[in-house]
C-alpha angles and dihedrals in degrees: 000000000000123000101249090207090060103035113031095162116059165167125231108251098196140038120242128212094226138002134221121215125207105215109210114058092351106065093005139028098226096154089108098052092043075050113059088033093060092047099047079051102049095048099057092063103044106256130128116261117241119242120260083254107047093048077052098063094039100052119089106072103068134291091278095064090047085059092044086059114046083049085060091031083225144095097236108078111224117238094238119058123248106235094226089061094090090060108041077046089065104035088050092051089052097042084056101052089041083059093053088204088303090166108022118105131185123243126266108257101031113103095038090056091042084052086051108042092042091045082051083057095251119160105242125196135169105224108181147147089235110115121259079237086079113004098091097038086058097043086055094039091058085042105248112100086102088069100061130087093192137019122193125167129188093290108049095096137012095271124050127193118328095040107086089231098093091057099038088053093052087045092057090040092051083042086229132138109252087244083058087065142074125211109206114204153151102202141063083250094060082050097045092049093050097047093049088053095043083249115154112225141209102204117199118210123227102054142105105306103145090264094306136123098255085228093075088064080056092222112184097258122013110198124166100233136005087253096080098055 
């Protein structure tokens, strides 16, 4: 496997029997929509609404630890949780659903690589930590939900990424050896997840890392966009 500290644009140099998509940042931009829903949310109850950026860095581990966050108004989650959590949960679930995706895209180059790795007989699965409440509903809205085998989102089973369970259970589904996989990313979550699984993993710049330069999560490959894939 390439050294990521010497090429951090390239090419995949072998061919995996299935893949596995972030959702967030990775297949789709939602940050607009995460965005606007936080803040409708946040604001009904009085609270101040957190800035683009910093909804930006704290996206990536599920809607519970957004909320979390904007309640600390910090990255890091207390240990101890805040008693309004419950209720901007909710609000910011619902403000979600009422927007149907009004201001997320998908990125340039994904359907044309999902049509060529499915039609190369490739195993194809969404494994994100997205709840089940929306996951399915975007994937259809932006038109590829036909491409995926498997779907699971942060609360199919009892870990989410960066625990290696989501990967290991689609291994085992698709009946394939973790080395047989890819993990395709853009956080330190999607890398983390890979490496725990013995997964190897294509990371995408540009997405939802918490603010770093995804290279520092030393994912496998490192590319700019899923175009030049």
């Amino acid at each position: 496997m390439p050294d990521v500290q010497s090429v951090l644009v390239a090419p995949l140099n072998f061919t995996p029997k299935a893949v596995f998509f972030d959702l967030d940042g990775t297949l789709i931009d939602s940050l607009p929509d995460i965005d606007a829903a936080i803040n409708k949310a946040a604001l009904s109850m009085g609270l101040a609404a957190p800035s683009h950026a910093k909804v930006q860095a704290w996206i990536g581990n599920g809607a519970g630890a957004l909320v979390e966050r904007v309640l600390a108004d910090s990255i890091h989650i207390p240990a101890q949780r805040d008693p309004r959590y419950e209720a901007l949960l909710e609000g910011y679930m619902q403000a979600y659903g009422e927007l149907e995706h009004a201001y997320s895209h998908i990125y340039a180059g994904v359907e044309s690589l999902l049509s060529y790795w499915q039609q190369q007989g490739v195993k194809l699965a969404v494994i994100t930590n997205k709840a089940t409440r929306f996951t399915p509903s975007i994937l259809e809205h932006f038109g590829i939900l036909h491409y995926f085998d498997e779907v699971y989102c942060g609360d199919t089973f009892a870990e989410k990424k960066p625990h290696p369970m989501p990967l290991l259970k689609a291994c085992e589904a698709f009946s394939i050896e973790p080395s047989q996989a890819l993990m395709v990313g853009d956080s330190r979550n999607d890398v983390g997840a890979a490496q725990n699984a013995g997964v190897a993993c294509l990371a995408v710049r540009g997405g939802y890392n918490h603010g770093e330069d995804i290279a520092l999560a030393k994912p496998t490959w490192i590319v700019d966009n899923l175009e030049l894939v």
